[in-house]
N, C-alpha and C positions, 0 to 999 in steps of 0.2 A: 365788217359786219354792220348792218343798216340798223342796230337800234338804238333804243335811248331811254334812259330813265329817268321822271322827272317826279318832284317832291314839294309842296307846295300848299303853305299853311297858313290859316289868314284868321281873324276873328271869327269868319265867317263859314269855312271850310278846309276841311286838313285830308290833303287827292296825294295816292300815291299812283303813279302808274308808269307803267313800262311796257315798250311795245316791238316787238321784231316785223320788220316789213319782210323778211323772207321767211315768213313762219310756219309753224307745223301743225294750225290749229289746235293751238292752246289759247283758251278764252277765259279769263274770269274776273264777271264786272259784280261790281258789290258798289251801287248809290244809292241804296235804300229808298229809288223810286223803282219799282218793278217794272213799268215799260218801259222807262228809260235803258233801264238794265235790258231788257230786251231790245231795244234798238240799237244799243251799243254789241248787243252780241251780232245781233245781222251784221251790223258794221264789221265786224272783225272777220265774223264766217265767210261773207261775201267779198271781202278783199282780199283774203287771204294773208292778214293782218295777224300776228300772234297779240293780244292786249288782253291786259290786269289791271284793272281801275277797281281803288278802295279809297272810298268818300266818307268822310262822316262829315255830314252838312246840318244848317241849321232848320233841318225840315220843317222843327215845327214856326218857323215862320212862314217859307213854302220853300216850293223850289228849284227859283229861281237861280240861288247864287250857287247850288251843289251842280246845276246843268250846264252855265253859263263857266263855270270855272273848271268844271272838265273839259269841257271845248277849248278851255284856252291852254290846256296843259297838254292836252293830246293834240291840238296844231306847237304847240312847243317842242315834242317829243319828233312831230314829223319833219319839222326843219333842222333838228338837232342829226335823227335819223338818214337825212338824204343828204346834210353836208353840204358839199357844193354843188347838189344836183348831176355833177357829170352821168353818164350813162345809164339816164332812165327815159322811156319813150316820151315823156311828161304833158301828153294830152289823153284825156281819154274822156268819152260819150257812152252812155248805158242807157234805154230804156225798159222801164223794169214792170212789169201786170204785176197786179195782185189782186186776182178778181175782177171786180168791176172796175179798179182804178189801174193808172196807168203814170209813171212817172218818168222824168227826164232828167238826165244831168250830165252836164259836159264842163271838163275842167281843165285846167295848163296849170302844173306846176312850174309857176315862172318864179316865185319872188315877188309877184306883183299881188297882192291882197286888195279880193274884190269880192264883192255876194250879192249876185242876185238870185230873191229869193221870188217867186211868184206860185204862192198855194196857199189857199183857203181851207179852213176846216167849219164845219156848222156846231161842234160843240165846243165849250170851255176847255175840257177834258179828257184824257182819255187815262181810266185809271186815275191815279195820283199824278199823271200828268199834265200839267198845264200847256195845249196847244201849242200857245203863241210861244212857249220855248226852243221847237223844232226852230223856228228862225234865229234867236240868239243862240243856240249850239254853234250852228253851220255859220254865223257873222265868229263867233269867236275862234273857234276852226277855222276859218278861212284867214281870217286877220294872223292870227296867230303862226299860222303854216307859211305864210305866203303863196296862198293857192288863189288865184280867179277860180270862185266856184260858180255854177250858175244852175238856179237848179227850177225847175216848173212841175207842176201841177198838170197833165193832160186833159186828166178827168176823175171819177172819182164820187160816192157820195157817203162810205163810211170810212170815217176818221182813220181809226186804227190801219183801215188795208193801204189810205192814202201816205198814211206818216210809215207804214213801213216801206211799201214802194218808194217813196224819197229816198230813205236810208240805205237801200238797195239799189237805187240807183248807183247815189255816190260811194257805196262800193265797189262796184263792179269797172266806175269810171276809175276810180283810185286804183285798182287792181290794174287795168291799161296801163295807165299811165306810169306805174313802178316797175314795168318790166323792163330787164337791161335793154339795152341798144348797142353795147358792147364797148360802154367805156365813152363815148363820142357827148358831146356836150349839145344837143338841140337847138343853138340857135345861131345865127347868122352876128351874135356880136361876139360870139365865141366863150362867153360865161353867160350864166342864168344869178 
């Protein structure tokens, strides 16, 4: 079974979550940022991810350190989750509309921890969330997972449809990329 449960408590924030990548959509995020919680459920619905994140973070400072440390627990739970990687397609490319915007993302689950990130947004915020987080999620996710993620911006000029096209993207990429292959290790040095 592909899952993993990770628990992870710090001054700062105390994340429980657990996630099946062959799941039955069952979702249920609770970090007491509301779009966050909504981008994290795209995330799940969209990959077809089963994931249960419960955060109590220190919002009222902001939050930074409740987004930044679920990314690194849910790239923890994914590398814990795939093991040795054997027998999953492990690249996969989505581009995802949501309305006027338009996003992209192609990823390799190798091992190799990489993120590029290239999207702009015109406001601070969106909700209780602070923009510039969408990029340390996906750095701590990515780092953390050992995923090369790489993700863009096509176009795009309200925030919210942009930040979920992203998240959408890298779903659908991560959805690819976790489908069996039938056992067979993808790469040419014979482990990932």
């Amino acid at each position: 079974m592909r899952t993993a449960k990770i628990e992870r408590k710090t001054k700062e924030t105390d994340i429980k979550l657990c996630i099946d990548l062959d799941g039955k959509g069952e979702v249920s995020i609770n970090t007491g940022i509301g779009f966050f919680d909504h981008m994290l459920t795209a995330l799940a619905v969209h990959s077809g991810v089963d994931m249960t994140v419960d955060c109590k973070g220190d919002l009222n400072v902001d939050g930074h350190h409740s987004v930044e440390d679920i990314g690194i627990c849910l790239g923890k739970a994914f590398a814990e989750a795939l093991g040795d990687k054997a027998g999953i397609a492990r690249y996969g490319s989505a581009f995802v509309p949501m309305d006027e915007a338009l996003a992209f993302c192609s990823l390799d689950i190798s091992g190799r921890a990489f993120l590029v990130f290239d999207a702009k947004f015109s406001d601070d915020r969106i909700g209780e969330f602070d923009t510039c987080l969408a990029e340390e999620f996906f750095r701590a996710f990515a780092f953390n997972s050992g995923i090369t993620l790489h993700i863009r911006q096509e176009y795009g000029k309200n925030d919210h449809h942009i930040c979920e096209a992203i998240f959408k993207a890298v779903a659908h990429a991560l959805k690819q990329a976790l489908v069996d292959n039938g056992g067979k290790v993808l790469s040419t040095k014979g482990v990932l």
